[in-house]
NUSE-558277 format. One record per residue: residue number from 1; residue in three letters; y, z, x of N, C-alpha, C in turn. Coordinates in steps of 0.001 Angstrom, whole numbers, plus 524288, in hexadecimal, padded with zeros to 5 digits. Each point is the difference from the previous one (the first is absolute). Example, Ala and Ser with C-alpha at 12.3 -4.5 7.8 and 13.67 -1.06 7.14 Angstrom:
2
PT    n  res  nnorth    nup  neast  canorth   caup  caeast  cnorth    cup  ceast
PT    1  ALA   7E9C6  81E78  83386    804A6  80000   7FC86   804B0  80000  80384
PT    2  SER   8041A  7FD30  7FEA2    804A6  8003C   80334   80442  802DA  7FCFE
***
This chain:
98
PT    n  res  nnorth    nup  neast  canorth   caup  caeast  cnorth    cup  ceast
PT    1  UNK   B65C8  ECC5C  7D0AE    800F9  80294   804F0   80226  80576  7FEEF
PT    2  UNK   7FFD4  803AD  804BF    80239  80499   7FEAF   8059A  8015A  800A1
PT    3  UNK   80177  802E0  7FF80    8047E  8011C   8017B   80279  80665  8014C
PT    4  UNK   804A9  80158  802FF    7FFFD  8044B   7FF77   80606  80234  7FE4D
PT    5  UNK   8010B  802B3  7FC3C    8060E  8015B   7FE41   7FF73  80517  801FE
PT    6  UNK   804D5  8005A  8038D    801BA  80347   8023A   805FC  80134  7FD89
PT    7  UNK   800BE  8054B  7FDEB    80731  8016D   7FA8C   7FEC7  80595  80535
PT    8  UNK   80491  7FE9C  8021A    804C3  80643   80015   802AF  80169  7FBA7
PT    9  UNK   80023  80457  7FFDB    8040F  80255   7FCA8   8036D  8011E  8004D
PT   10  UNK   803DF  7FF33  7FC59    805ED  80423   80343   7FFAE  80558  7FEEC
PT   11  UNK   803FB  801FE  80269    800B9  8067E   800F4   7FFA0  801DE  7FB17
PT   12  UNK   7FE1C  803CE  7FEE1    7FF31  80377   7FA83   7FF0F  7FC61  7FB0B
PT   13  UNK   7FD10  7FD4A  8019A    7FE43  7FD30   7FABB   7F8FF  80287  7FDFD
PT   14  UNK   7FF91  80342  7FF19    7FBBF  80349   7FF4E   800EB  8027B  7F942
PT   15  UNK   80343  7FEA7  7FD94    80278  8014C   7FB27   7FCFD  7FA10  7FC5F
PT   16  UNK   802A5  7FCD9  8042B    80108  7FAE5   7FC8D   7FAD3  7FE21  80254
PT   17  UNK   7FC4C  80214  802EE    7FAA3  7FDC7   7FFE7   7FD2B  8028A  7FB66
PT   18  UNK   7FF9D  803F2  7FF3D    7FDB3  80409   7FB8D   80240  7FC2F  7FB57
PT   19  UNK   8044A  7FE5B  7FF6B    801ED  7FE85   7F9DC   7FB7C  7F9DD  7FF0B
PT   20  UNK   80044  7FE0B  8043B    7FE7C  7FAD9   7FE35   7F9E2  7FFF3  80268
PT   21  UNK   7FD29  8039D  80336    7FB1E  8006C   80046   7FBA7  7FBA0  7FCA7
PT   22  UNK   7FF4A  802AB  7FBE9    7FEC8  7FDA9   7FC7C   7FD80  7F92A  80012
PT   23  UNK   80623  7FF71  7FF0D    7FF34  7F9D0   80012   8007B  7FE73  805C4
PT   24  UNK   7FFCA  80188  802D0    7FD13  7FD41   8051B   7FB24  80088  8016D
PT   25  UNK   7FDC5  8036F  7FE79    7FAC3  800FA   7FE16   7FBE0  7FD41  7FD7C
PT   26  UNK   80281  7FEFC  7FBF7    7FEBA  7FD01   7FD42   7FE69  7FA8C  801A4
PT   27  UNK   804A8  7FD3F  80180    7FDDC  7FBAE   803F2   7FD2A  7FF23  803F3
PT   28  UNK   7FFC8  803D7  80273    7FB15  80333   8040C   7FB3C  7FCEC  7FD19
PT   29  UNK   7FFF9  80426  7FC0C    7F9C0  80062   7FBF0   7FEDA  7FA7A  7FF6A
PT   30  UNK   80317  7FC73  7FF36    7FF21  7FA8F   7FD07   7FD3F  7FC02  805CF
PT   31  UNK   80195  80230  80351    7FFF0  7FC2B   80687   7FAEE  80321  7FF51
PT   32  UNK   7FD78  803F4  7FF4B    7FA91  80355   8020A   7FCE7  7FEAA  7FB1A
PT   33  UNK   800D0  7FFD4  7F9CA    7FE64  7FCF6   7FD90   7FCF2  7FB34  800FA
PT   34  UNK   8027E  7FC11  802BD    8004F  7FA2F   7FFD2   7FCED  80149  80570
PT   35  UNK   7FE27  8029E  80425    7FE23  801F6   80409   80244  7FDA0  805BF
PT   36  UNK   8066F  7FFE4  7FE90    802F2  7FE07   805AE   801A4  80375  7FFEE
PT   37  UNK   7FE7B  804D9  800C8    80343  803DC   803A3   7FC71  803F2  8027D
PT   38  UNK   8018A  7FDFD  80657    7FD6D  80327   8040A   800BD  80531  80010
PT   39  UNK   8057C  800D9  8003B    801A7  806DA   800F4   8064A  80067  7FE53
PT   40  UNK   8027D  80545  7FCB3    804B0  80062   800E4   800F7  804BA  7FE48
PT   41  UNK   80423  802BF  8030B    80176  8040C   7FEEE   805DB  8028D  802B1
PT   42  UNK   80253  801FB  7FECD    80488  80395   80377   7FEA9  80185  8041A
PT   43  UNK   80491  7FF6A  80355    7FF98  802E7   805F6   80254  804CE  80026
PT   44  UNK   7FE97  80517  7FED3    80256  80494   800A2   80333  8013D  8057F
PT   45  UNK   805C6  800B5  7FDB8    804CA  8005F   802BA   7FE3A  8048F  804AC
PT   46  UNK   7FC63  803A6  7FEF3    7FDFA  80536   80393   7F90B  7FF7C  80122
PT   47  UNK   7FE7F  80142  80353    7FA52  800A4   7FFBB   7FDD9  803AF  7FC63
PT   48  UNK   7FF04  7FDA2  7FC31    7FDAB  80296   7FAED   7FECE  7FC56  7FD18
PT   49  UNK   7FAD2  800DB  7FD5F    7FE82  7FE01   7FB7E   80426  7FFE3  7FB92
PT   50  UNK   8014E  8057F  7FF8B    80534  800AB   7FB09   80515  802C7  80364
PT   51  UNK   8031D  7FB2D  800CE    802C2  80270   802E9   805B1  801C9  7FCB4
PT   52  UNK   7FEDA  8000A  7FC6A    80362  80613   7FB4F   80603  7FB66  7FEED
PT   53  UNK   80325  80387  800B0    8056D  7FECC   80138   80194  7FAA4  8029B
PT   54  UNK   7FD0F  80075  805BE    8007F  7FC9C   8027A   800AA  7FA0D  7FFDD
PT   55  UNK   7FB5A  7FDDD  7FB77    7FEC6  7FCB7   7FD56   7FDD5  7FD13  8040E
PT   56  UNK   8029C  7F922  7FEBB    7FC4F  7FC94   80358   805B8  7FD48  803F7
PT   57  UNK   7FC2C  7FD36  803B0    80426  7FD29   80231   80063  7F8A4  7FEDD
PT   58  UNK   7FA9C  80013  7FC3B    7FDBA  7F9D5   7FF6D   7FA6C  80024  7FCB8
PT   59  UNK   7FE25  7FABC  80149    7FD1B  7FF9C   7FCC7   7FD2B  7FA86  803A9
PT   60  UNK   7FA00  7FF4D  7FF0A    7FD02  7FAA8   802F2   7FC65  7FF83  7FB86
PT   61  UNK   7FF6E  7FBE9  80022    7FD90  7FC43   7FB86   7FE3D  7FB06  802B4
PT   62  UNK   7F923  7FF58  7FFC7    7FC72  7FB13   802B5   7FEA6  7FE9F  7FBBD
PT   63  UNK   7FF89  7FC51  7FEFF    7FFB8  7FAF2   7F977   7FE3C  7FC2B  801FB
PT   64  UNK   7FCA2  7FB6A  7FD54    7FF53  7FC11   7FF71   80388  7FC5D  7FD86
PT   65  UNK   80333  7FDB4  8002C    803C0  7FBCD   7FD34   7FDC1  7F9BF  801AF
PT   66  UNK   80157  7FC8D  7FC8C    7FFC9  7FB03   80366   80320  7FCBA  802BB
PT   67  UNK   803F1  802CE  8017E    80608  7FEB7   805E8   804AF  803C1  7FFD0
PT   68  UNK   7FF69  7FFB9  80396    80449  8035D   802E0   805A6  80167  7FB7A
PT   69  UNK   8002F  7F90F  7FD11    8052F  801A7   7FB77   7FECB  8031D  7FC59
PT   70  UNK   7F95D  7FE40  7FDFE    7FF52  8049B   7FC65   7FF65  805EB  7FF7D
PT   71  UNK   7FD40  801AC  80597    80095  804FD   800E7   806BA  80216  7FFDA
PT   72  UNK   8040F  7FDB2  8034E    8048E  8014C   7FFC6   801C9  801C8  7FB72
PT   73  UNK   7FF3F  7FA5C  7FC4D    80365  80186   7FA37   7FD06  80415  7FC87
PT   74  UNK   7FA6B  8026B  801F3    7FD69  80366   7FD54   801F2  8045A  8014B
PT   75  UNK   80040  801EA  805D3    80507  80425   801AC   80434  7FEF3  7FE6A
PT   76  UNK   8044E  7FCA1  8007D    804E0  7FF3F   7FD63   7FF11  8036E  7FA1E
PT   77  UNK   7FAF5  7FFFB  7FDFA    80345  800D5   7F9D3   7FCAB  80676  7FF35
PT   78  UNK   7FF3B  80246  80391    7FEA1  803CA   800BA   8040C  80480  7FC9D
PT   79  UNK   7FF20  80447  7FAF4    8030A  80183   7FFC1   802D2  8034E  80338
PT   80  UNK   7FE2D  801EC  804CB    80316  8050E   80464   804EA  7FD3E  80128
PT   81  UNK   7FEC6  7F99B  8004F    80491  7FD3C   802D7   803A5  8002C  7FB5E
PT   82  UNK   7FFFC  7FFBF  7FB45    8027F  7FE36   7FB72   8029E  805DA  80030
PT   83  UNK   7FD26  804DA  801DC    8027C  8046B   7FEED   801BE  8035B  804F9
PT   84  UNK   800D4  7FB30  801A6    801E2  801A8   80583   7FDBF  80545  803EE
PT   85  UNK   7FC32  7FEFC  7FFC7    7FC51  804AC   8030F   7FE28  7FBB0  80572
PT   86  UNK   7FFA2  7FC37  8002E    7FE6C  7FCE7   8046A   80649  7FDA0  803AF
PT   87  UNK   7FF71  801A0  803E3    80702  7FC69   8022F   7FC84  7FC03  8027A
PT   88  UNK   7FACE  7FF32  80299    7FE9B  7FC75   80317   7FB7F  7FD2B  7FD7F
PT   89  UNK   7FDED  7FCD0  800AC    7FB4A  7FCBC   800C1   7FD66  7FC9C  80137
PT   90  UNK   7FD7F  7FF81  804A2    7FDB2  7FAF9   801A3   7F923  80014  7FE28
PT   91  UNK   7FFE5  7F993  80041    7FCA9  7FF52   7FE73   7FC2F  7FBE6  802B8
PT   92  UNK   7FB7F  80139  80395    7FC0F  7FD12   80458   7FBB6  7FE6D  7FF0A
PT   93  UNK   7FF32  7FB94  8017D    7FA5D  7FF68   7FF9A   7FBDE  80201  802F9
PT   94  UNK   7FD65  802E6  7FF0C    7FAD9  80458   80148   7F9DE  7FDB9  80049
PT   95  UNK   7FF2A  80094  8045C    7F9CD  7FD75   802BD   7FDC3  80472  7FF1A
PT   96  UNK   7FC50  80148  7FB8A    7FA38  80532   801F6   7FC5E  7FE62  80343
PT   97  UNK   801A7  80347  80297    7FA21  7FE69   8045C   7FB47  805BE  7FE78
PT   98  UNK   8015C  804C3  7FE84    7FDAF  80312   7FED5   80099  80214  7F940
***
């Protein structure tokens, strides 16, 4: 089934997204690898593609997992959260209809 992770960020964490980039990325690659991953990317904090300074305010991520616990604990070990760039995250189950 799909799912959808929805991470706020906290305030000025645009430092500590750049440091650990990388390896969240990375896990990205491995979900698009294995071909469960619909779409993910940052929500720019400003209307801009590159919104500079500004940074982001979040992040959405649609995956294939097989339940609801596993998608969770796949966000749980997300490094942004480990580096404290995420204060929020929920995590839903997602119907494509398109």
């Amino acid at each position: 089934m799909l799912y959808i992770i929805f991470a706020e960020d906290n305030a000025d964490s645009l430092e500590k997204r750049n440091t650990v980039r990388a390896a969240h990325l990375a896990r990205l690659q491995l979900l698009q690898d294995e071909g469960r991953l619909i779409v993910a990317g940052p929500l720019p904090a400003v209307d801009s593609n590159d919104p500079g300074n500004a940074g982001f305010s979040g992040s959405a991520i649609i995956a294939e997992f097989q339940s609801l616990e596993q998608a969770k604990a796949w966000a749980d070990a997300d490094p942004y959260i480990a580096a404290g760039v995420y204060r929020e995250v929920t995590v839903r189950p997602f119907k494509r209809v398109f």
